[in-house]
C-alpha positions in Angstrom: 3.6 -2.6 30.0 1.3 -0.8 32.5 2.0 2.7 32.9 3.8 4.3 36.1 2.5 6.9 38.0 -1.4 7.6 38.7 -2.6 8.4 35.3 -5.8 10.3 36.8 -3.5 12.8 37.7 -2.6 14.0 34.5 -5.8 12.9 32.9 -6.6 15.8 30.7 -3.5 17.7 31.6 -0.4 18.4 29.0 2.9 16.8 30.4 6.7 17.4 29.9 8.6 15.0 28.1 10.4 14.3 31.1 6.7 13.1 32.8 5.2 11.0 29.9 9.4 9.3 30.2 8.4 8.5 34.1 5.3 7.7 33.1 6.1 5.0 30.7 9.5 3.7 31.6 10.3 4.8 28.2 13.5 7.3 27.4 13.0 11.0 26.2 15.1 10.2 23.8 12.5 6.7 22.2 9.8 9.5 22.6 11.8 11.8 20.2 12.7 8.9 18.0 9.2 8.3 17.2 8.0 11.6 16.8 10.8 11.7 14.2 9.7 8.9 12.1 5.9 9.9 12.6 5.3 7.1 14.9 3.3 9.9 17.4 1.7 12.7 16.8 3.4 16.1 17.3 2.7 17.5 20.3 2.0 20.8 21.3 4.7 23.5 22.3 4.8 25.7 25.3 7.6 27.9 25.6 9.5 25.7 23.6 8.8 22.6 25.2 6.8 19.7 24.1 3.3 19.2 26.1 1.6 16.0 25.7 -1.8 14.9 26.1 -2.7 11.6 28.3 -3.2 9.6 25.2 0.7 9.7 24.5 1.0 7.4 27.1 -1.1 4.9 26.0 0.4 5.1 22.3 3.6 4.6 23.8 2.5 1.4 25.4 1.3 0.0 22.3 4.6 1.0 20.5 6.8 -0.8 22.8 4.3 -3.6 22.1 4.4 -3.8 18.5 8.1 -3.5 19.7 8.2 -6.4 21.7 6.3 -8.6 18.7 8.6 -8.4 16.3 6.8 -5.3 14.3 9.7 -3.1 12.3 9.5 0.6 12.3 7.5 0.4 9.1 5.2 -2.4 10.2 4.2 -0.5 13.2 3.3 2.6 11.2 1.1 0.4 9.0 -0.4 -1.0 12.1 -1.4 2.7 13.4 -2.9 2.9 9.7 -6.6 2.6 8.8 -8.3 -0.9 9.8 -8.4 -1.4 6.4 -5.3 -0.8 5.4 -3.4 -2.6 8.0 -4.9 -5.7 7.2 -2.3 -7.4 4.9 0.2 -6.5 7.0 -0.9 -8.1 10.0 -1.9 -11.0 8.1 1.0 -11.8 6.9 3.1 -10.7 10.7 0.7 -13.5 12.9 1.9 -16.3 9.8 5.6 -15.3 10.6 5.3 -15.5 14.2 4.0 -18.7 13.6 6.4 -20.4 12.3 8.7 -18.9 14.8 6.6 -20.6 17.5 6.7 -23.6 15.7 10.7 -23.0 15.1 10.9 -22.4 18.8 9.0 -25.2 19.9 11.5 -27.6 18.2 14.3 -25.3 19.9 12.5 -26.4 23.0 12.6 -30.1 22.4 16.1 -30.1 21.3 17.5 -28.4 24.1 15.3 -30.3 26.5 16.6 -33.6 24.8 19.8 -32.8 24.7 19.8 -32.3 28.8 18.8 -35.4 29.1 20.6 -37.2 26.7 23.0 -39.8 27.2 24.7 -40.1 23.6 27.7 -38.2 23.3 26.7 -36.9 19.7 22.8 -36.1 20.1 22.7 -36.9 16.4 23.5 -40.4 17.2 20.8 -40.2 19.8 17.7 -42.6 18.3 15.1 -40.6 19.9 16.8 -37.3 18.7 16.7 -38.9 15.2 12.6 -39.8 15.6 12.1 -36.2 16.4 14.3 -34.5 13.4 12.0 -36.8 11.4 8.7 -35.5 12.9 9.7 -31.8 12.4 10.1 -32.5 9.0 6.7 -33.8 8.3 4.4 -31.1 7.3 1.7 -32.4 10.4 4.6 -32.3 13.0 
C-alpha cells in the first residue's frame, strides 16, 4: 500500500496522529492498537499529543502487509524481531501459505470445472473424478 500525501513534506517533521491516519489510509484508532500491543514504537508527546516521525509511516505499511499475508499479531512482532530470531517463524509462515496456494489452486479448478460441467452431480463428472485423483497424489 503506497502512502498518500507527499511524504517529502513531512520528511523529518513530527505529525499528528490524524496526519500519519491520512497518510496511510490507516485509522487513528489501528495506529493506537499497535502501539498498544508494541507493534510501533512510542512516539513522542507534545502537549499531550502523540508526534510521529516519517518512519511511522513506512512501519505502518509493512504492518498492513504482514496483515494482508496472513501474519497474526504475534507473528508480526516476531517478524519486526532480530534477523535471527525471526527466522523460524517465517520459515514455517511461507510453508503454510504454500499449501494454501496449492489448496487454492484446486479451489480454482473445481470452481472452473464445475462452470463448465454438464453432470448434474460434479462428482459423477469423470473428468472431476481424474482431478480429485491427481490432488491426491503427493506430485499433483
Amino acid at each position: 500500500m503506497p502512502l498518500r500525501g507527499d511524504e517529502e513534506e513531512v520528511r523529518g517533521m513530527l505529525m499528528t496522529i490524524g496526519r500519519l491516519s491520512e497518510m496511510t489510509g490507516v485509522p487513528a484508532s489501528a495506529i493506537r492498537f499497535w502501539e498498544r500491543h508494541g507493534l510501533l514504537p512510542e512516539p513522542e508527546r507534545r502537549s499531550g499529543q502523540r508526534r510521529y516521525p516519517p518512519e511511522a509511516a513506512r512501519r505502518i505499511v509493512l504492518l498492513r502487509k504482514c496483515q494482508q499475508a496472513g501474519l497474526t499479531l504475534g507473528e508480526i512482532r516476531e517478524f519486526q524481531r532480530e534477523r535471527s530470531l525471526r527466522q523460524e517463524m517465517i520459515r514455517g509462515k511461507v510453508a503454510e501459505i504454500e499449501r494454501r496456494m496449492v489448496d487454492l489452486d484446486h479451489a480454482h479448478q473445481l470452481l472452473t470445472h464445475a462452470l463448465q460441467c454438464g453432470e448434474e452431480d460434479i462428482v459423477e463428472c469423470p473428468k472431476f473424478r481424474e482431478q480429485m485423483a491427481r490432488w491426491r497424489t503427493p506430485d499433483a
